[in-house]
C-alpha angles and dihedrals in degrees: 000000000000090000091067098051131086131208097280081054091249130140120270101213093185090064099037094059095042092052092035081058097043094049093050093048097043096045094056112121094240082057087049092046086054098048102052087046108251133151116233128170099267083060110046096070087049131095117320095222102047083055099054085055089047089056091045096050096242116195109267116234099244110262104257123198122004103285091235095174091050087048101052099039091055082048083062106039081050095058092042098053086047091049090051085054092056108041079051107041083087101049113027107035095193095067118121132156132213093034124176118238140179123194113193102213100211095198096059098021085246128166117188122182127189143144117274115219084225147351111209115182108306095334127075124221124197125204121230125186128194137172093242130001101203088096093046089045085056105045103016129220124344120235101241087057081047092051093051102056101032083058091059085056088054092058093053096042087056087047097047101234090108135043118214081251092069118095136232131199149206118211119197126190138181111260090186084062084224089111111051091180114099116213122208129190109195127178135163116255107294111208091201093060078063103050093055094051076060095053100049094037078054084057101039081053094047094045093045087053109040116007124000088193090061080067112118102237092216098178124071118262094241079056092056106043090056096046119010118112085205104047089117090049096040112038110343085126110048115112107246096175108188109250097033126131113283115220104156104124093210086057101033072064094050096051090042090052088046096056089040089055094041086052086038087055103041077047084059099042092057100038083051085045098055084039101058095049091055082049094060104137090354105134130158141083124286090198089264119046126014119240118212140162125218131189124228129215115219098246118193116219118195133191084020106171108191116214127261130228146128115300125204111228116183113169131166121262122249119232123229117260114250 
């Protein structure tokens, strides 16, 4: 307790929230999975090379900060998943959440056990939370979100409690709370999804047990850097000089949604432009949006400091002259 208190013996309630929030985070059972090195199925779509240190038992990079975004996004998932039982616990009598699983993968001899967000009948749908959907709705799922929870079909396939025919889904909601429209990205069980889990869990072994650097490094290196526990064992070293070519394919996408958005944005502000000149005068309801005009008064604002921060320039690249 000492730790809480401060010289006057009161109670530090700074300290005694952040640490209240990193023990709770940390002491989860999927934290626990991770630190004792075990595989579970929101792993085994992930980076290669983050699994083959996984399998060694490569030393973690200490957890630094509270986490807050992870925390609250598994607060919401949590409530989500809780709201869904209830809603259903009158009409579909078969509906649980937090449900253990187990997949047997043949071709390894795998097994690989885990906790399912929900267990609906004879699908399982799995809660995602990010801050923002606009770039899942774009690009949909990442493999490594349809591994894991095809991978949870799998089990109750294997189990019988499921038929390939049966769908799973992946629920995404808005952490942020800005975007109140859940996506969902549903699919029956794909054996090839499978099949490819089989074949990178094949290159993470033979990396653990012959050479780590043979490892494909499937996230970029900005990612890792960020999140991964093993960014010092993996890839602390590599040279990543600013202004260098960029070939990463993960972040060749970012940059291409970005410009996409950028040229999506200047399209909007024009058509609202020419818009708003055909609306002059024009006031009233069309039944579902009001449409009013306000006048503004020029206001001066002296001494005014703008604040400073980091800006984003991409701009083409010219080519040379012939």
């Amino acid at each position: 307790m000492t730790a809480v208190l401060d010289a006057l013996d009161t109670m530090d309630v700074e300290a005694v929230v952040e640490s209240a929030i990193r023990e709770f985070s940390f002491g989860s059972s999927r934290s626990k999975q991770s630190e004792q090195g075990l595989l579970g199925p929101s792993e085994i779509g992930g980076c290669r090379a983050a699994i083959a240190h996984t399998i060694i038992g490569t030393e973690r990079l200490p957890e630094e900060g509270i986490k807050l975004a992870a925390f609250v996004g598994t607060a919401v998932g949590e409530l989500v998943e809780r709201a869904v039982i209830m809603y259903l616990s009158t009409r579909i009598p078969d509906a649980h959440r937090q449900v253990p699983l187990t997949a047997h993968l043949p071709h390894l001899g795998l097994n690989i056990s885990g906790n399912a967000d929900l267990v609906i009948g004879p699908s399982v749908w799995d809660v995602k939370t990010k801050d923002g959907l606009e770039a899942i709705r774009r690009n949909g799922p990442s493999f490594a979100h349809k591994a894991q929870i095809n991978t949870y079909q799998l089990a109750r396939i294997q189990a019988g409690l499921a038929t390939p025919a049966d769908k799973w889904s992946l629920v995404y909601v808005d952490r942020s709370g800005k975007d109140e429209t859940v996506y969902v990205y549903s699919s029956e069980y794909d054996p090839d999804i499978t099949s490819e889990i089989e074949s990178r869990l094949e290159d993470a072994l033979y990396a653990a047990e012959h050479d780590m650097s043979s490892a494909p490094r499937d996230e970029p290196y900005h990612y890792c850097a960020r999140y991964c526990a093993f960014f010092n064992a993996c890839r602390g070293t590599d040279e990543h000089q600013k202004g260098g070519l960029i070939t990463e394919p993960a972040v060749l996408d970012t940059i291409a949604q970005y410009r996409e958005g950028k040229a999506l944005e200047k399209q909007g502000k024009e058509l609202a432009k020419a818009a708003q000149t055909k609306l002059e005068g024009i006031e009233g309801s069309t039944g579902e949006v009001t449409v009013t005009w306000s006048t503004v008064n020029a206001t001066v604002i002296e001494k005014h400091t703008r604040r400073g921060g980091t800006r984003l320039y991409i701009t083409p690249v010219r080519s040379k002259k012939k």
